[in-house]
C-alpha positions as CSV (number, residue, x, y, z in Angstrom):
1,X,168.2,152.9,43.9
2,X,167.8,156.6,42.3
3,X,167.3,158.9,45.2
4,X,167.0,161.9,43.1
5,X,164.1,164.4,44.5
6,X,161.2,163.5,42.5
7,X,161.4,160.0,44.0
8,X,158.9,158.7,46.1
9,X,161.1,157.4,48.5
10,X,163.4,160.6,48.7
11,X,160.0,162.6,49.2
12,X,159.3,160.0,52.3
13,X,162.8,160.5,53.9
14,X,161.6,164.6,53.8
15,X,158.5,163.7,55.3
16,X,160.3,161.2,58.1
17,X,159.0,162.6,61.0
18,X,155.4,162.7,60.1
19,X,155.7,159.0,58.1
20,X,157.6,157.5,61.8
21,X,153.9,158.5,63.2
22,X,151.4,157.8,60.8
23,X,148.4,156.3,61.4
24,X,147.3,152.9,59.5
25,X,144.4,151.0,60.3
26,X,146.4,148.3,62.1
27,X,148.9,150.8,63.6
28,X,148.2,152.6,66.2
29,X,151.0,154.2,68.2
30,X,150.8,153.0,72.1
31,X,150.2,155.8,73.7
32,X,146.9,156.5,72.1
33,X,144.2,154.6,72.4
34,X,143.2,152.2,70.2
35,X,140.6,152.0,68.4
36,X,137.8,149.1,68.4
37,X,136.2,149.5,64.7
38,X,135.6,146.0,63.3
39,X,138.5,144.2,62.1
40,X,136.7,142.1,59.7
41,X,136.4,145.3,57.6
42,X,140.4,146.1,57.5
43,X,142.1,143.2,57.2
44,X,142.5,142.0,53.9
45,X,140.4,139.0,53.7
46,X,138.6,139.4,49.8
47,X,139.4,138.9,46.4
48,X,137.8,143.1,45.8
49,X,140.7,144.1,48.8
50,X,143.4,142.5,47.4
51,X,142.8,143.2,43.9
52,X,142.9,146.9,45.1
53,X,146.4,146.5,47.1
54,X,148.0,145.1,43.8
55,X,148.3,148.3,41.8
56,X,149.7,150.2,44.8
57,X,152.4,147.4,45.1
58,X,153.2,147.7,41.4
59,X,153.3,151.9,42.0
60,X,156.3,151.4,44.8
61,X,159.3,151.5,44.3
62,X,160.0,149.1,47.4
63,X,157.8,147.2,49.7
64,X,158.2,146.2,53.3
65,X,157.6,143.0,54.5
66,X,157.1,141.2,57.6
67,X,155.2,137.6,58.2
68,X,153.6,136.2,61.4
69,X,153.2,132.3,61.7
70,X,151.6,129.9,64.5
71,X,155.0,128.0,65.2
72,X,154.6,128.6,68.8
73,X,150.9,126.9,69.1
74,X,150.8,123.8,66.2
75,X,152.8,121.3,64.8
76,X,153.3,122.5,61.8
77,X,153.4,126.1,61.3
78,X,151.5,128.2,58.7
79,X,151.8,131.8,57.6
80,X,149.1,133.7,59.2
81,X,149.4,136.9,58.6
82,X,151.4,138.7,55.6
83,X,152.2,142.9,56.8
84,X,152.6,145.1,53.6
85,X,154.0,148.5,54.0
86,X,154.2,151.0,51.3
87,X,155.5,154.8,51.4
88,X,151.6,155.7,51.6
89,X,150.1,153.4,53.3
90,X,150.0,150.2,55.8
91,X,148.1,146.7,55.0
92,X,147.5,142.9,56.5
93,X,146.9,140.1,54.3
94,X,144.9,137.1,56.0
95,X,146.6,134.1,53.8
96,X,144.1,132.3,55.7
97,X,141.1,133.5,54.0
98,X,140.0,132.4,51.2
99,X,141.7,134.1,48.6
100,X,143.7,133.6,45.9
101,X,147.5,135.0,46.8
102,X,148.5,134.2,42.9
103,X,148.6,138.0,41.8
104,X,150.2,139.2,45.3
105,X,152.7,137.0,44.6
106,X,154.0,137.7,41.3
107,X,153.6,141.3,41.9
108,X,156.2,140.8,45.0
109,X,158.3,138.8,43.0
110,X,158.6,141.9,40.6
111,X,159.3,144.1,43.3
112,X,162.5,145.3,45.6
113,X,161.1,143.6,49.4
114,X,162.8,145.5,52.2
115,X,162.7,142.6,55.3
116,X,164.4,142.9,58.7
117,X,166.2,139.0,59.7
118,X,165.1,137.7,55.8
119,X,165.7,134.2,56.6
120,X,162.9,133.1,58.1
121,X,160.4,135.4,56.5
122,X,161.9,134.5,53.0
123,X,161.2,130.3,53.7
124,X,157.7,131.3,55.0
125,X,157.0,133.2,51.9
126,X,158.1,130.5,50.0
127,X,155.9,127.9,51.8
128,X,152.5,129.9,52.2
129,X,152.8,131.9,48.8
130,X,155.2,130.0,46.8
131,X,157.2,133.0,46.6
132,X,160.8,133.5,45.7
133,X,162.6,137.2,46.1
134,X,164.4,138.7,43.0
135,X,165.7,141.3,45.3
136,X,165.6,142.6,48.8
137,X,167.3,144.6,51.4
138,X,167.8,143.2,54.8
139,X,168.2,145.8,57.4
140,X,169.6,143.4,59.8
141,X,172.2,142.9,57.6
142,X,172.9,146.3,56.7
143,X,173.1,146.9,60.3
144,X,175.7,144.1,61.5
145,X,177.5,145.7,58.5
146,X,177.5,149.0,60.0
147,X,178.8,147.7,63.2
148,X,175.8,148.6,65.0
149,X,175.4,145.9,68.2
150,X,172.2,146.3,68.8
151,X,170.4,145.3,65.7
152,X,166.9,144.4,66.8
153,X,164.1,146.0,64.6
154,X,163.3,147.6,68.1
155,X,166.4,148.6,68.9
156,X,166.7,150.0,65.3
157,X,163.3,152.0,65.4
158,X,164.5,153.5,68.7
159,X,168.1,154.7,67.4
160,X,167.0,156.3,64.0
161,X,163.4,157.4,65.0
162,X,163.4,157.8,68.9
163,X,160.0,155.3,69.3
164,X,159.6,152.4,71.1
165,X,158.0,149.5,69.3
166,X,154.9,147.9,71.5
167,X,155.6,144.6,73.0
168,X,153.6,141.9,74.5
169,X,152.3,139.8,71.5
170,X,155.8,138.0,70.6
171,X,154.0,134.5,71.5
172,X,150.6,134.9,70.5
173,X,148.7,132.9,68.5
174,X,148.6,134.6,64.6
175,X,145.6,131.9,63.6
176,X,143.4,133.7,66.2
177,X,140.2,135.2,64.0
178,X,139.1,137.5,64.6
179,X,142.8,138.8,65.1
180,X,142.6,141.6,68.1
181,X,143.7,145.3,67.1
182,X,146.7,145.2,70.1
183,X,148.0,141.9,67.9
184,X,147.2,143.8,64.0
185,X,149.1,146.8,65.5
186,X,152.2,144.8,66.8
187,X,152.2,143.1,63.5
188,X,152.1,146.1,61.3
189,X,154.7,147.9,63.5
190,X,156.8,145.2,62.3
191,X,157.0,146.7,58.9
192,X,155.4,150.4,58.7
193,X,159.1,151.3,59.8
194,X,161.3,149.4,58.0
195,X,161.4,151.7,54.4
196,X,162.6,154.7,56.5
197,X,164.7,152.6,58.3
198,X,166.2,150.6,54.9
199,X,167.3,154.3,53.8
200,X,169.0,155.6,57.0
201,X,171.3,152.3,56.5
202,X,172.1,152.9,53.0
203,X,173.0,156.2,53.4
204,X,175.1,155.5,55.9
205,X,176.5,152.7,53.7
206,X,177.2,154.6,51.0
207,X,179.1,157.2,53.5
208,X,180.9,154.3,54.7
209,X,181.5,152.4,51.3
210,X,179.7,149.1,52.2
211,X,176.9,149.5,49.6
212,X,178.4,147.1,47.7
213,X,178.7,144.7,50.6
214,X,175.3,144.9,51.4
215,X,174.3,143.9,47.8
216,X,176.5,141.0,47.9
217,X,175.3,139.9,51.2
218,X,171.1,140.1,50.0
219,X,172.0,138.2,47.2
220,X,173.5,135.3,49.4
221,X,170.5,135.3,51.7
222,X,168.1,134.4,48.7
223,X,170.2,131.7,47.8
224,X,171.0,130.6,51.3
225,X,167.0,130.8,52.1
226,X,166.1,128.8,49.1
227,X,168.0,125.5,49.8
228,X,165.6,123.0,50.8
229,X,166.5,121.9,54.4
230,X,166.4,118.2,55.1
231,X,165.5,117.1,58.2
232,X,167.9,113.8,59.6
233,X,165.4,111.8,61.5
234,X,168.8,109.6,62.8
235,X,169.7,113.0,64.4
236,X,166.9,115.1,65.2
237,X,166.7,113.3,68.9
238,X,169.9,114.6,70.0
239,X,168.4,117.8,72.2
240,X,170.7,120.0,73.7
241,X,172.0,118.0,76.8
242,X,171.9,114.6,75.0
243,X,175.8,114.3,74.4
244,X,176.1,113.3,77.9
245,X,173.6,110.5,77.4
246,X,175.3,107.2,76.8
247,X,174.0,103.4,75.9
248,X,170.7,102.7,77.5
249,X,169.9,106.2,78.4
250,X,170.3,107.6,74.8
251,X,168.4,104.4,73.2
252,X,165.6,105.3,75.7
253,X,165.6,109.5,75.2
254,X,165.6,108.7,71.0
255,X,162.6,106.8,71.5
256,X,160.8,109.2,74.0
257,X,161.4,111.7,71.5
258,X,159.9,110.0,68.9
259,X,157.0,108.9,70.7
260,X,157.1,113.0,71.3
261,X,156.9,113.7,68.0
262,X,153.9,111.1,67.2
263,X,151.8,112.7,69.7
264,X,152.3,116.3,68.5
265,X,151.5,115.5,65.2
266,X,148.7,114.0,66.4
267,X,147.6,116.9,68.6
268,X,148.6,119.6,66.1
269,X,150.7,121.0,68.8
270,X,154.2,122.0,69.2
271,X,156.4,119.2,70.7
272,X,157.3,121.1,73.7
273,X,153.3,121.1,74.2
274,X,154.2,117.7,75.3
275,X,157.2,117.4,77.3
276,X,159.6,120.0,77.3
277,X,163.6,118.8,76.1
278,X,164.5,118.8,80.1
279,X,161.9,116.7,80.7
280,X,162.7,114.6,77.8
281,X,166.5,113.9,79.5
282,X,165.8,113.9,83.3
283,X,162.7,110.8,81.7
284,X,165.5,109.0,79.9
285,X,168.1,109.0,82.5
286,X,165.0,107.9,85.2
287,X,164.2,105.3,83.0
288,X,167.4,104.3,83.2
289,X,167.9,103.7,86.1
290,X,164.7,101.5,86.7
291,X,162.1,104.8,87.9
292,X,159.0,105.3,86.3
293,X,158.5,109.2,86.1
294,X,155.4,110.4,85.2
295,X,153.5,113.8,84.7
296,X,150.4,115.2,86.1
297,X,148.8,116.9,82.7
298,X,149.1,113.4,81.1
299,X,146.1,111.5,79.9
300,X,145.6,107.8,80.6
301,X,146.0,106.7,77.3
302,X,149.4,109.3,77.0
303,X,150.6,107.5,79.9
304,X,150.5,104.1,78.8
305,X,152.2,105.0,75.3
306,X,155.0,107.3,77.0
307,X,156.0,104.0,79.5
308,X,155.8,101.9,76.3
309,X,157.9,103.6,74.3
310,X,160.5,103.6,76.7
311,X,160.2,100.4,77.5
312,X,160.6,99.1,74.5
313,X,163.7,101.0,74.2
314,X,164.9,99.5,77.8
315,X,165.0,96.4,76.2
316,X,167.1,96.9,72.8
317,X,170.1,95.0,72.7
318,X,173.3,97.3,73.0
319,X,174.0,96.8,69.0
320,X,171.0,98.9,68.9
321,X,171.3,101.5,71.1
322,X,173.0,104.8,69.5
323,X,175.9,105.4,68.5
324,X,177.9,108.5,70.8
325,X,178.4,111.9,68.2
326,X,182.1,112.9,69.0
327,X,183.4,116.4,68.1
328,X,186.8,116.2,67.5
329,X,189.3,119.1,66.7
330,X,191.5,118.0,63.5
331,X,193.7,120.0,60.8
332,X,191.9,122.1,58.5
333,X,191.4,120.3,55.5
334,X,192.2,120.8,51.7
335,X,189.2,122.8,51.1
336,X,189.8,125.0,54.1
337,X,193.1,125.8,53.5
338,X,191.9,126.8,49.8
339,X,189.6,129.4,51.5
340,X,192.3,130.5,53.2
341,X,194.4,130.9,49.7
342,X,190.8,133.1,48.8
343,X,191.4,135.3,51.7
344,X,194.7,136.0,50.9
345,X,194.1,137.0,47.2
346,X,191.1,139.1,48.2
347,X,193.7,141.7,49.6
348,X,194.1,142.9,46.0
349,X,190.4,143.0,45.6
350,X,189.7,146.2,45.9
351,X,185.6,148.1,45.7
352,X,185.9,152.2,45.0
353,X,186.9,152.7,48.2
354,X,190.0,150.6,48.3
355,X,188.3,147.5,50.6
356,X,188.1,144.2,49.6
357,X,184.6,143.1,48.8
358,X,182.0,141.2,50.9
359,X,181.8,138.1,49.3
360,X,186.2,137.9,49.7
361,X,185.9,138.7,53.2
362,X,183.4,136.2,54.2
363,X,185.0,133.6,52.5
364,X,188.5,134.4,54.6
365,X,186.9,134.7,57.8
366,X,185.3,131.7,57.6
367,X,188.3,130.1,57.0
368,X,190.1,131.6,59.6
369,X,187.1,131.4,62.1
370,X,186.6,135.1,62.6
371,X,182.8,135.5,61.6
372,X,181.2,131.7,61.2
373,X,177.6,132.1,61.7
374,X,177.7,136.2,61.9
375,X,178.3,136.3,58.0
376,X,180.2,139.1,56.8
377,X,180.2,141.4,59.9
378,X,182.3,139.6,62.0
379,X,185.7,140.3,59.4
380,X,183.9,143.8,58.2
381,X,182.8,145.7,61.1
382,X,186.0,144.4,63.3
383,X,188.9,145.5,60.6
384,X,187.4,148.2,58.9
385,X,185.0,150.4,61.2
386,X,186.0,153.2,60.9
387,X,186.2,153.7,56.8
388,X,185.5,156.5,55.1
389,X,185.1,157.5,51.5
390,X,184.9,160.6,49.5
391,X,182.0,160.3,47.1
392,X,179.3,158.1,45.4
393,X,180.2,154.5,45.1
């Protein structure tokens, strides 16, 4: 990206410290009060708003983007709210109005999306607006490459800026209409800071020579986030705790979960809604052993189908009961050891400042075991803190 002094962005890193505070219509910095005009008139909720947004989309040379969904309140979660930030200006889509989210979306798709954590946002987008990124920048991954530990978007806005993001509406329920200003302003806060913020990392990037690393990395987390996951019904049962359930016990917690599952669909309510995954294993085991444990918020008809499920399970012959998931440690295998050749011969893959790339890296630290789920960070940040490089990559 140009940062030459004519660009919009470079003018916004001048203006930091007046951008840091502005004032939206959604955000309102906590230690003001805030304001109680209607929110019917600034959320984006008509075809004549969101025609008007367009144009400023397609005039940026970035956009910031953060999503809100009801995961925590229904069965099957929905995007509920879609946070725009632009170098000018702040906004909120309702995707649950009745609008047609066509136009917003190829106008994204044209864009550069700056996202903090792109994972999740990215397979929301995809699922509410049938949108797929061409390119992003993830700040949590340019962060992790930087070494810096505490990577939270709050933790982030407090190093580079000094503010402290409001908390408080984490587990709230985004489908609520109308939305209330405390929830708009926590969910614009949770872009309105992330342009800024995307150009403190790259510049320290570029001082460090990871720019490079960070492009590789953005373009693996638009592959990674569109691969369809497939849900294993034979294994979504095992909770956390189940390994320790064997024969009856497990036949009876697979079917408690299921019957779990029935009844949140049927509720529109998240499974733990129902009975929590404790309470799923402490019910199998009682089962078990010939109890009959029941719960005070259950209905009558709940009840009944709860004990029923379970007892049908009781009385499955062992054949059917599950079979027991064992981990075991083994040699690595051919594939592994091939990574392993990749790590090697990324020595001699060099970017301008001497390192070997991203993609190299994360391909020999998996093998080896030093990053696994922490991407490239966990071989970058550990070996090579401390480069430095003289000059633009």
């Amino acid at each position: 990206m140009t940062k030459d002094k004519g660009s919009t962005n470079a003018q916004t890193t001048k203006q930091r410290p007046e951008r840091a505070h502005r004032h939206s219509d959604f955000a309102i910095p906590s230690t003001l009060d805030i304001r109680h005009s209607s929110l019917a008139a600034r959320l984006i909720a008509t075809t004549a708003q969101l025609t008007a947004l367009i144009p400023q989309i397609e005039a940026a040379d970035r956009v910031a983007v953060d999503t809100e969904a009801d995961s925590l309140h229904c069965y099957r979660e929905k995007l509920c709210l879609l946070q725009i930030s632009l170098p000018a200006s702040d906004h909120i889509v309702d995707p649950l109005a009745d609008l047609d989210l066509a136009p917003l979306q190829s106008t994204l798709e044209r864009s550069e999306i700056v996202l903090h954590g792109a994972d999740y946002d990215l397979r929301m987008l995809r699922r509410g607006l049938d949108f797929v990124a061409r390119r992003i920048l993830d700040t949590l991954i340019a962060a992790r490459l930087l070494g810096i530990r505490e990577f939270s978007l709050a933790a982030l806005v407090k190093r580079y800026f000094g503010l402290e993001l409001p908390k408080g509406s984490q587990r709230a329920n985004w489908a609520r209409r109308p939305l209330p200003a405390r929830m708009a302003e926590y969910a614009i806060n949770d872009a309105r800071y992330l342009l800024p913020l995307a150009e403190e990392l790259e510049a320290e990037l570029i001082r460090n020579c990871r720019i490079d690393w960070l492009r590789q990395s953005c373009r693996r987390a638009i592959e990674q986030a569109a691969v369809q996951r497939v849900r294993d019904e034979d294994e979504l049962w095992r909770v956390r705790g189940s390994g320790s359930l064997r024969g009856r016990q497990a036949a009876v917690l697979r079917a408690v979960w299921q019957w779990r599952e029935k009844e949140a669909k049927a509720a529109d309510r998240p499974p733990f809604h129902i009975l929590q995954n404790h309470e799923l294993l402490d019910a199998a085991v009682a089962f078990a052993a010939g109890d009959v444990p029941d719960y005070r918020h259950f209905s009558s008809r709940r009840r009944q189908a709860f004990r029923e499920a379970a007892q049908g399970a009781m009385q499955l012959p062992d054949s059917e009961w599950p079979v027991s998931r064992r981990r075991i440690g083994r040699r690595p295998d051919p594939e592994t050891q091939s990574r392993s050749g990749v790590y090697r011969a990324a020595q001699h893959t060099r970017n301008s400042c001497g390192e070997p790339n991203a993609h190299d890296l994360f391909a020999g630290s998996m093998a080896t075991g030093v990053a696994r789920n922490n991407g490239v960070i966990g071989a970058v940040t550990s070996e090579r803190a401390r480069t430095k490089c003289n000059g633009p990559v």
